[in-house]
N, C-alpha and C positions, 0 to 999 in steps of 0.2 A: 060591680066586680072590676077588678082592673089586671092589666093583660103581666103576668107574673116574666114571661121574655122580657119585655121590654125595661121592667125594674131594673132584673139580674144584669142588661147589659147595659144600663145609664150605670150603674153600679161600679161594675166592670170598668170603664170606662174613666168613671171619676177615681176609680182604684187607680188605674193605671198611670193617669196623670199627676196623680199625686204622689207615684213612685219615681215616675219620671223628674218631676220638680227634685223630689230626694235625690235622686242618681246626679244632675245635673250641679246640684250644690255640693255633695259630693267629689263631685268631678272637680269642678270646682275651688275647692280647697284644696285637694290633690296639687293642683294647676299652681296653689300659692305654697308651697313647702319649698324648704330651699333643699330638698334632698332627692333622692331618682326614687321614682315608684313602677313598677312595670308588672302586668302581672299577664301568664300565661294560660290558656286551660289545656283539658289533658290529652290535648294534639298540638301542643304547643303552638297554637295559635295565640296573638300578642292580642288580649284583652284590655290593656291601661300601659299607656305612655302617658307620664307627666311630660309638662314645659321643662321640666330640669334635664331631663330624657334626651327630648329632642337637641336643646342645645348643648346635650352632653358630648351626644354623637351624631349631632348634625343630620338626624334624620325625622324628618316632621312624624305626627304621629298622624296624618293620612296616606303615608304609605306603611308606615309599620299596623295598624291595626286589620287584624283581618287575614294577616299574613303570618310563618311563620318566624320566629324571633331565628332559627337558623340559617333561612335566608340572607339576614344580614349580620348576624354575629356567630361566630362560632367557637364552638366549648364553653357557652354560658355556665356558672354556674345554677341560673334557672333551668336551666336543659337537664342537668345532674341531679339536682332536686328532684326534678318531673320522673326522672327514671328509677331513681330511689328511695322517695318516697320520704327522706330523713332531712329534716331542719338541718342545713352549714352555713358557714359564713367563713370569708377567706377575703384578702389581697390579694387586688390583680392588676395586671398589667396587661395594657393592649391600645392600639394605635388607633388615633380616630377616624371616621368612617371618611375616606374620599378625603385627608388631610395626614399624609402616612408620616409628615415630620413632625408633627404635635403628638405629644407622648400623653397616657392616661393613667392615673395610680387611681383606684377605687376600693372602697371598703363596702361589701354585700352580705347584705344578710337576705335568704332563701328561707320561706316557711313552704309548706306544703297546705295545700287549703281543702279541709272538707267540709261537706252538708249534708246535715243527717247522715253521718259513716260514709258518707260517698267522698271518692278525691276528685274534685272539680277542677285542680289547677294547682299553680306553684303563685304566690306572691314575693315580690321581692321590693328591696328599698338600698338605698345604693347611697354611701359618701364622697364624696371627692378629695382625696388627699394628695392631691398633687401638691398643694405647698408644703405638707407634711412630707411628702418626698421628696423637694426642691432644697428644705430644710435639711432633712437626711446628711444628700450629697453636700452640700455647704460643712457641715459636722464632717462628713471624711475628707473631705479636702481640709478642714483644718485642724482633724489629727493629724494629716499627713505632715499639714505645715509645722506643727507642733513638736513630729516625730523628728524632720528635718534639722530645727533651730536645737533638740536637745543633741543632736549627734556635732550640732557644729561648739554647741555650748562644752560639749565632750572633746572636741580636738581643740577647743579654745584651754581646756583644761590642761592639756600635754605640756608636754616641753617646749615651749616656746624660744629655746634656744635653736630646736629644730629648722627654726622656721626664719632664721637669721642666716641667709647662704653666704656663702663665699670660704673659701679656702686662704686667700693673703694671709702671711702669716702674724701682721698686725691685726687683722680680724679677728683671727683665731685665738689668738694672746688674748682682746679683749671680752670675747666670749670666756673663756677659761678663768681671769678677773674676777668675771660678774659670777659666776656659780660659785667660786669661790667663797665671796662676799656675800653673798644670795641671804642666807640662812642666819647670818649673822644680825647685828641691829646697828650696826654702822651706818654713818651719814656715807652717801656714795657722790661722787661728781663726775658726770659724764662730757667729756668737751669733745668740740667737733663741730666742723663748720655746716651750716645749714644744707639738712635734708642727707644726713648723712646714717640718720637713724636711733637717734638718741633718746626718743620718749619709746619708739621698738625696744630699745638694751631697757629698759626703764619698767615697763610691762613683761619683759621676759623673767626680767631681776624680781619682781614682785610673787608674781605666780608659781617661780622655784624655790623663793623662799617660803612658799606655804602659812608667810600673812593669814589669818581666818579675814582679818579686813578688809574693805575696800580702798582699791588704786582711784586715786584722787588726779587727776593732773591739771596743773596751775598754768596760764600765761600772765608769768610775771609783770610784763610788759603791756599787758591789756585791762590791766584793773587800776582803775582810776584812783590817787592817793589821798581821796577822802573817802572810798569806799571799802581800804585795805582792813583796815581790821573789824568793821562788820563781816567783811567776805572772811575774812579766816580767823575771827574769833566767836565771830556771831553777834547774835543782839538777845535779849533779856524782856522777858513777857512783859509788856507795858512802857517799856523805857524811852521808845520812840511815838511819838501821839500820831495816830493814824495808822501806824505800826500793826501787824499781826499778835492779837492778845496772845496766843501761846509763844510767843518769841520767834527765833530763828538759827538754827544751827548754823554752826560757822564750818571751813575747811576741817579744820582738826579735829571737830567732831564726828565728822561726817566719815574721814579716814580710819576712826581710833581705833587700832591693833591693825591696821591694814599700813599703806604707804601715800602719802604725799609725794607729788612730782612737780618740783617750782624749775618749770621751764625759763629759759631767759633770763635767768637768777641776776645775772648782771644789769639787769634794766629796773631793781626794786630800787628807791628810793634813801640816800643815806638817813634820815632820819625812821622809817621802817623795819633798817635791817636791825636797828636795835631792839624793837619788838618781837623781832624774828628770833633774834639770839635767845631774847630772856627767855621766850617761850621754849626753846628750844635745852636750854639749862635747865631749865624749872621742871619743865612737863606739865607746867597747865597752863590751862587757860581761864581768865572772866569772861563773861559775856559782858556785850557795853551794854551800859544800866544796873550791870548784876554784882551782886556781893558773894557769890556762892565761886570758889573756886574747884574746875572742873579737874581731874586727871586725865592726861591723853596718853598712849603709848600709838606715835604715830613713829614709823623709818622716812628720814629728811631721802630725799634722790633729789639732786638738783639737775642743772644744765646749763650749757653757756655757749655760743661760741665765739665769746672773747676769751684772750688773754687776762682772769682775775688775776695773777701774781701780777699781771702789771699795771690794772686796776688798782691795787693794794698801793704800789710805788706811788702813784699819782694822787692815793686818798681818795680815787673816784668809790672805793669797796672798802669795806671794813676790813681789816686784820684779823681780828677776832671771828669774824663770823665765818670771813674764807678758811679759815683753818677749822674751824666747827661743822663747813660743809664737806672740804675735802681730804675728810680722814682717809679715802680713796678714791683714789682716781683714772677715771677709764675714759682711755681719750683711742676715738674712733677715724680712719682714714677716711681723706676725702676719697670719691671716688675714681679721679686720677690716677693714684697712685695702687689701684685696687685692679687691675688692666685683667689679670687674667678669672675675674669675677666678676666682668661687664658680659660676658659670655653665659653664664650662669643666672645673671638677674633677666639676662635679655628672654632667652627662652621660659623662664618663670612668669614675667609679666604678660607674655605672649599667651601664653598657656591661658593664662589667670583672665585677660580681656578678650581670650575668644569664648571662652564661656561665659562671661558676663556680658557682651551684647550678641551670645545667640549664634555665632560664627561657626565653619568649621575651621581647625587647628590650620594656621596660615606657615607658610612657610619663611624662611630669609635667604634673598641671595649672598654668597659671597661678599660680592663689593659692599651691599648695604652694612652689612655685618661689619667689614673694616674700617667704615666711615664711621660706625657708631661706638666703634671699641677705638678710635683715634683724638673723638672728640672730648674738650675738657671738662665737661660736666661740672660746673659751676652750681650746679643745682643739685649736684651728687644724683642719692639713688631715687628722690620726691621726682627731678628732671628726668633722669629715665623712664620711670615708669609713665611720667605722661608723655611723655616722646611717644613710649611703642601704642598707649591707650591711644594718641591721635593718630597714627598709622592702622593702626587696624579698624577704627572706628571710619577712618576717608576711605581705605583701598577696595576695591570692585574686584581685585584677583586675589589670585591663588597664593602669590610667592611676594614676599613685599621685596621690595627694592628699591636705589637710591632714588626714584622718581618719589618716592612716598616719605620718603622722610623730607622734615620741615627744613625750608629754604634758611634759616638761621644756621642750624647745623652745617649747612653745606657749604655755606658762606665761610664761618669760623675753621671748618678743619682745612677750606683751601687757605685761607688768608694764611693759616699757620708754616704753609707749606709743606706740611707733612706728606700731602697725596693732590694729584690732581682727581678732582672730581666731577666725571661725566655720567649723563643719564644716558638709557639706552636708548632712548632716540636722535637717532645719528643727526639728523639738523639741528635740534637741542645741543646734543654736544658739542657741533662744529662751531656757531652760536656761541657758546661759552666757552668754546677755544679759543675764537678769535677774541672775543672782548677781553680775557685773560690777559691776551697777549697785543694789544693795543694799547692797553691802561700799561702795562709793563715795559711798552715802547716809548708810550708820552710820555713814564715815571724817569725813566733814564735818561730819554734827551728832555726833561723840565719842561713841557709843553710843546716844543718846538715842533710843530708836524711835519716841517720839509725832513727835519733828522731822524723822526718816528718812520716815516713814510722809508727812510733810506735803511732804518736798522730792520726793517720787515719786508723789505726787497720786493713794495706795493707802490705803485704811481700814486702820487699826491693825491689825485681826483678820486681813486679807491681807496685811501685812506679815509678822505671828508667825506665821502658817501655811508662808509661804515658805522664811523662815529654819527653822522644823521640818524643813521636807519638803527642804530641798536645805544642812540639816546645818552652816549658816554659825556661824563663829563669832565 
């Protein structure tokens, strides 16, 4: 006979560890899932934290096990499940454990778990979509960006005459010109000396003509004279060896029903401008290498700021083709003679460079204000605007003044003697009172220091000291 206990609990026994081995492989695999597993029973004590788990939320699983899951997270939806008994699954948000600036996006699905009809617990398995949320916000920040560029693609659409200030009545004559012309399909010539705004009038001319085209603009001046009629006639599939098989559009196709802008028109080439012409007679083009002749309907806008009629005189410019570009002509002030418009651009550009590096809206004293509306602007309105861009890009205050405008300007509008110009720093200006007026001493006695020294009513020895210490020569 043999003792029947003893069987049942060797039995027992090897049951048990062969359940165990299963739980632990189990476990196990759990442990290798790249997704959260956790599961509750039905006093919401934490039965299964995976590895995913722990490093989810930073909490090992020998202190979550054994304990309650609201202990340390609250409003599971495990917790929801356990009370209601019904299968969800939901997006959530919530901050990591003991790490409150690391943000959490998760995807949970909750079952309810029974055996034999009994509810033993809630299971649950969890995704991490936090780059699917990282993703998200990227997507609305670039509709936003997206939304921004069409409202500026929308006031790029307007009237862009708007957007040409000044009140001069040269100004205003030339603005009124161009809309006139606008619509028409006239060759137009814009003159004007540099940076005075002439491919502005040239873009504004285009977009109120309502071209379906595109505005093309050329630096006559910058394309080299073996490269002029591939750039604006193009090249022909196969013509050039090494070339792009499908060929290569030139200027004029590139514009067709839109406008060409041949900037620096005076700087093409005499043997060029005859290409120029034919093309411009004809309305078509070849491509080089090609036999197929193309139709263009392209509007000529040129630009200059020479003198072509007297180009013309001298044979430097065709006859012909200067009258084929200047069936109208819109010639622009420098901005000298544009005085009570350097007030208008100033506060625009101001405006314009405080918001593009970030600024609040700065002010202008007085004085700076009459130094800049006195000075000749040789660079017209390209020169102002990086005038006030480097003044507002250097200045640490609130209100610019003549300490912030650049030491050329301050140079040229004293030299002119329009204004004496002092900075509000009294030693500063006493400083460039006296060297003023030193140089203006030695100018008139021709060097001679004993007679400077007499015309400034200073002892010789305070004379040479001055000239030492402030470097004159």
């Amino acid at each position: 006979m043999f003792d029947l206990p003893l069987v049942i609990n060797e039995e027992i026994d090897k049951n048990h560890d062969i359940l165990m081995d299963k739980f632990k492989s189990l476990l196990n695999i759990t442990q290798q899932i790249n997704e959260g597993i956790s599961m509750i029973d039905v006093n919401g004590v934490v039965i299964l934290w995976n590895s995913f788990m722990e490093e989810r939320y930073n909490i090992p699983a020998s202190e979550m096990l054994g304990r309650k899951m609201s202990d340390f997270l609250e409003d599971t939806i495990s917790e929801r499940v356990l009370n209601t008994k019904v299968a969800m699954s939901d997006v959530y948000y919530s901050q990591k454990h003991d790490f409150e600036e690391q943000e959490l996006y998760g995807y949970v699905y909750a079952n309810p778990v029974y055996y034999e009809n009994e509810f033993v617990g809630v299971i649950c398995t969890e995704v991490d979509i936090i780059d699917a949320s990282e993703l998200s916000k990227e997507l609305e920040a670039t509709r936003e960006k997206i939304k921004f560029l069409e409202n500026e693609v929308k006031s790029l659409s307007m009237n862009n005459f708007d957007k040409i200030l000044g009140k001069n009545r040269a100004i205003v004559k030339a603005k009124s010109i161009a809309k006139q012309v606008a619509k028409t399909n006239s060759s137009i010539l814009i003159t004007g000396e540099g940076g005075t705004g002439k491919e502005v009038f040239a873009r504004a001319i285009h977009k109120y003509s309502e071209r379906k085209g595109t505005f093309v603009p050329v630096n006559c001046g910058a394309i080299p004279p073996e490269l002029f009629e591939s750039e604006f006639f193009g090249i022909a599939p196969g013509a050039i060896r090494g070339g792009a098989k499908a060929g290569k559009s030139g200027i004029f196709e590139l514009a067709n029903g839109g406008t060409v802008f041949l900037d620096e028109i005076s700087e093409l080439p005499l043997n060029l401008q005859v290409k120029l012409l034919r093309t411009m007679r004809e309305k078509k083009i070849r491509r080089i290498g090609g036999t197929e002749e193309i139709n263009i309907n392209v509007r000529i806008i040129s630009a200059t700021n020479k003198d072509l009629a007297q180009m013309v005189e001298e044979e430097a410019f065709r006859e012909d083709l200067y009258y084929n570009l200047d069936v109208v002509e819109i010639n622009l002030p420098p901005l000298r003679e544009r005085k009570e418009d350097i007030g208008l651009l100033i506060y625009y550009f101001l405006e314009k460079q405080c918001k593009e590096n970030n600024k609040p809206f700065l002010k202008i004293s007085k004085d700076a204000f009459k130094v800049l509306e006195r000075h000749e602007w040789k660079g017209n309105i390209r020169e102002l605007k990086s005038t006030v861009e480097n003044m507002v890009v250097l200045t640490s205050k609130k209100t610019l003044d003549i300490d912030d405008i650049p030491n050329y300007i301050l140079d040229s509008v004293s030299k002119n003697k329009q204004m004496e110009i002092y900075p509000m720093d009294l030693n500063e200006a006493i400083k460039r009172l006296e060297v003023n007026k030193i140089i203006e001493a030695l100018e008139i006695s021709k060097g001679n220091k004993s007679k400077a020294a007499k015309i400034l009513n200073i002892p010789r020895t305070t004379l040479y000291y001055k000239i030492d210490a402030y470097n004159i020569e």
